[in-house]
C-alpha positions in Angstrom: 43.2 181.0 39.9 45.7 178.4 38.8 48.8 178.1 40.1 50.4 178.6 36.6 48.8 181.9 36.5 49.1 183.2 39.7 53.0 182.8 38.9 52.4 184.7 35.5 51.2 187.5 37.4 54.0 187.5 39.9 56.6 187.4 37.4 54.6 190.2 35.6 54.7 192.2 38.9 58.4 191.3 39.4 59.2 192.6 36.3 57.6 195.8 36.1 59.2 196.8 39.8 62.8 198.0 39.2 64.1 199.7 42.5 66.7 201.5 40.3 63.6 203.4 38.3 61.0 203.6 41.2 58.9 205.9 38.6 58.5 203.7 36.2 57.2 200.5 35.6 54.3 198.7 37.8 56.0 201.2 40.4 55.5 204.2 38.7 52.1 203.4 38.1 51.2 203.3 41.5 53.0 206.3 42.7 50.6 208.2 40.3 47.6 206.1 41.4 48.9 207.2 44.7 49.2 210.9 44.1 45.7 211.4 42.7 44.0 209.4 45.6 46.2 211.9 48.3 44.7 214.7 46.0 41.3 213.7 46.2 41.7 213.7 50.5 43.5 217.2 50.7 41.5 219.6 51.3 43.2 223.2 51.5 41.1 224.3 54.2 41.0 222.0 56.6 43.5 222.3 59.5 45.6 220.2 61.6 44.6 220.6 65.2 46.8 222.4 67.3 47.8 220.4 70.2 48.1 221.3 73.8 51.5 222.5 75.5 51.9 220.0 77.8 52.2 217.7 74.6 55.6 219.4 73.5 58.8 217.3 72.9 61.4 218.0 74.2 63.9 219.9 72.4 66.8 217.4 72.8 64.7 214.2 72.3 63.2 216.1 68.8 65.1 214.2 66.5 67.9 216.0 64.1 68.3 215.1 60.5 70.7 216.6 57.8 71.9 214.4 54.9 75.7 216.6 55.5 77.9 215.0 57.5 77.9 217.8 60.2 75.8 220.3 61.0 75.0 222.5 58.0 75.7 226.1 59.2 74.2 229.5 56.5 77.4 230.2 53.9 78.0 233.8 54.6 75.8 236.5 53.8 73.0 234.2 52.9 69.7 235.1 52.2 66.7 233.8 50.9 66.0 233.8 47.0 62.5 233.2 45.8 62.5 233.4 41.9 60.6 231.8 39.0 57.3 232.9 37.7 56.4 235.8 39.4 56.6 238.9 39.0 58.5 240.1 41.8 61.2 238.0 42.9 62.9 238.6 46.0 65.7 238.3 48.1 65.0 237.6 52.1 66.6 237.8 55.2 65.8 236.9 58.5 65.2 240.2 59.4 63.1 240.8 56.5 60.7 237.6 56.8 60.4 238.8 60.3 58.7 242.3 59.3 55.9 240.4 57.8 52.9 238.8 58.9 53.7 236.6 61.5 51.9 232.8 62.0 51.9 230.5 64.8 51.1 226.7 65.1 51.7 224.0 67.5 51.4 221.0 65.6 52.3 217.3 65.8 55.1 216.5 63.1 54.8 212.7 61.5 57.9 210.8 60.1 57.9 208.3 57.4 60.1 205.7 60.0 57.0 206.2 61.9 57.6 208.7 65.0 56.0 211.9 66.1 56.2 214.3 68.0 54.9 218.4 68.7 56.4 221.8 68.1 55.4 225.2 68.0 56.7 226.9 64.7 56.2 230.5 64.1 57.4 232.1 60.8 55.4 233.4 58.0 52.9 231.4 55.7 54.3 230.5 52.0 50.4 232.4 50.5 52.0 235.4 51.9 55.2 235.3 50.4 53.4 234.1 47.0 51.3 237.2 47.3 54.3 239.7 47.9 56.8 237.8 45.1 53.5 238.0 42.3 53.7 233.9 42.1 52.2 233.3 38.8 49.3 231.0 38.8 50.6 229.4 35.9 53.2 227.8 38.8 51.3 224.5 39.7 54.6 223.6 41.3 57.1 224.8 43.8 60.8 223.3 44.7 62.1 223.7 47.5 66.2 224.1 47.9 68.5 223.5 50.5 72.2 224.5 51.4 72.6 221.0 53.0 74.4 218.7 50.8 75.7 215.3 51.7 79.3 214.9 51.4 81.3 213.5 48.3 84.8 211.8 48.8 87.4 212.8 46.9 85.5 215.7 44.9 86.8 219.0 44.5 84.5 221.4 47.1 85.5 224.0 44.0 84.1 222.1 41.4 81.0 222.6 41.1 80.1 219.5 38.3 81.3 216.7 41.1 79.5 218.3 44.2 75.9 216.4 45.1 72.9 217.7 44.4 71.8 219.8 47.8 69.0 218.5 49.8 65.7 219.4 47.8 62.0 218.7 47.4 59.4 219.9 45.0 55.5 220.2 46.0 52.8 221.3 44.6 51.0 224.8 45.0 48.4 223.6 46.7 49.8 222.3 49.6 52.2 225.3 49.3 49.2 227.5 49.2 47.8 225.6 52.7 47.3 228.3 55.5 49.5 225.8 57.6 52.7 226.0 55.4 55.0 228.5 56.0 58.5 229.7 56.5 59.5 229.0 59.6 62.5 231.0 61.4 61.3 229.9 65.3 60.8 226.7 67.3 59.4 226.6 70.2 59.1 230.1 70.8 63.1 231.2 69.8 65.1 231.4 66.8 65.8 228.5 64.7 68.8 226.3 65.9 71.6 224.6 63.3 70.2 221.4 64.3 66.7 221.7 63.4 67.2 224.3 59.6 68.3 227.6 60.6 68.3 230.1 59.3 65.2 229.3 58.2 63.4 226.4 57.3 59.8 225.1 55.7 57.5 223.4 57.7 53.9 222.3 57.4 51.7 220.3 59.0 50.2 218.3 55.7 53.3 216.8 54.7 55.4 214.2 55.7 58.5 214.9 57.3 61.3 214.6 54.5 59.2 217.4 52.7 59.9 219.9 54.5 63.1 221.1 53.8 65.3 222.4 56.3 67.8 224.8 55.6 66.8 227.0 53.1 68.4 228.6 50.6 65.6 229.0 47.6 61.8 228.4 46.8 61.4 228.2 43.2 57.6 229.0 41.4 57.8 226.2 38.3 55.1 224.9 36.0 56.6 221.5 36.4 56.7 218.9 38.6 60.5 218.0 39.7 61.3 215.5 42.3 63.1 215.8 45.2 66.2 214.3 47.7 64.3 211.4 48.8 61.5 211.2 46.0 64.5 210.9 43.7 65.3 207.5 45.7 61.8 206.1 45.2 59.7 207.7 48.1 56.1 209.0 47.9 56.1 212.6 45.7 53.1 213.5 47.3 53.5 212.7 50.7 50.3 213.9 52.3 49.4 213.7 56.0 
């Protein structure tokens, strides 16, 4: 290739990668070339292995993330709403998501700054609670939102139009449906803690970290895709392990 053209093409390139619209453009483009090669690999069946005790971080070098500025702690009576298209939607607490089928796992969790590290989560798989809510199958899609909210200077905490979006992230049923998703309201063999999504948290072993939302406050059945926090900002939608 001449030089001539090989500079075409990179001002091509150039052009269609704007960091302000990371879905569109040459950028764009690949995130869907992206997606549909991650959906060729997953397989709902297949499993993470569990990993061995001895392997367990430590809960105080298991790193914390919340995009608040503290701690997020559950507003007052909160509970879990799961709505959309189903048939049956319902409103959870702790004490309810405890009454149903229970799952354990001791997986490693991967981070898209490149750490690990291994926790047992116990809590209760997201096919169950798409069975008991009547999730349509008509929902190919499923967003996950949060009470965690970064902070906005000089808004209104009242004012509703000027708040940030809450953290958020939307997947798709598949890897909802995965027998290692769930609902998670323990760690390590106690209660969720403030620092890593209580009350109650989703976690799964075939996503990336910054998918799994922590602190819960909906799960919404959708036929559309919708993005997420960090998706929003230009990372992978998918975001396969």
């Amino acid at each position: 290739m001449k030089r001539r053209q090989l500079l075409t093409f990179a001002l091509l390139g150039a052009a269609g990668c704007n960091s302000e619209k990371p879905h569109d453009g040459l950028l764009g483009a690949m995130e869907k070339w992206n997606d549909g090669a991650q959906r060729l690999l997953f397989r709902k069946q297949k499993l993470a292995p569990e990993e061995p005790e001895r392997l367990l971080t430590r809960m105080e070098d298991f790193p914390i993330y919340h995009v608040a500025p503290d701690v997020p702690v559950a507003p007052k009576g909160w509970r879990l709403e799961v709505k959309g298209l189903c048939s049956k939607p319902l409103s959870l607490s702790v004490d309810d998501l405890q009454r149903l089928p229970r799952t354990d796992m001791r997986v490693r969790h991967h981070c898209v700054e490149g750490w690990s590290a291994v926790a047992s989560w116990h809590g209760v798989r997201m096919s169950e609670i798409a069975r008991a809510c009547g999730a349509d199958p008509r929902a190919r899609f499923v967003e996950f939102n949060s009470f965690d909210r970064p902070d906005s200077p000089g808004s209104d905490d009242d004012d509703d139009e000027k708040m940030p979006k809450p953290y958020a992230s939307g997947w798709d049923r598949e890897s909802v449906d995965h027998p290692q998703t769930l609902l998670a309201y323990g760690m390590n063999g106690e209660l969720l803690t403030p620092d890593h999504g209580a009350p109650v948290r989703l976690y799964s072993a075939v996503k990336l970290g910054y998918k799994n939302v922590k602190y819960l406050s909906e799960v919404v059945y959708q036929p559309m895709r919708t993005g997420g926090y960090w998706e929003d900002q230009g990372y992978e939608w998918f975001a396969g392990v």
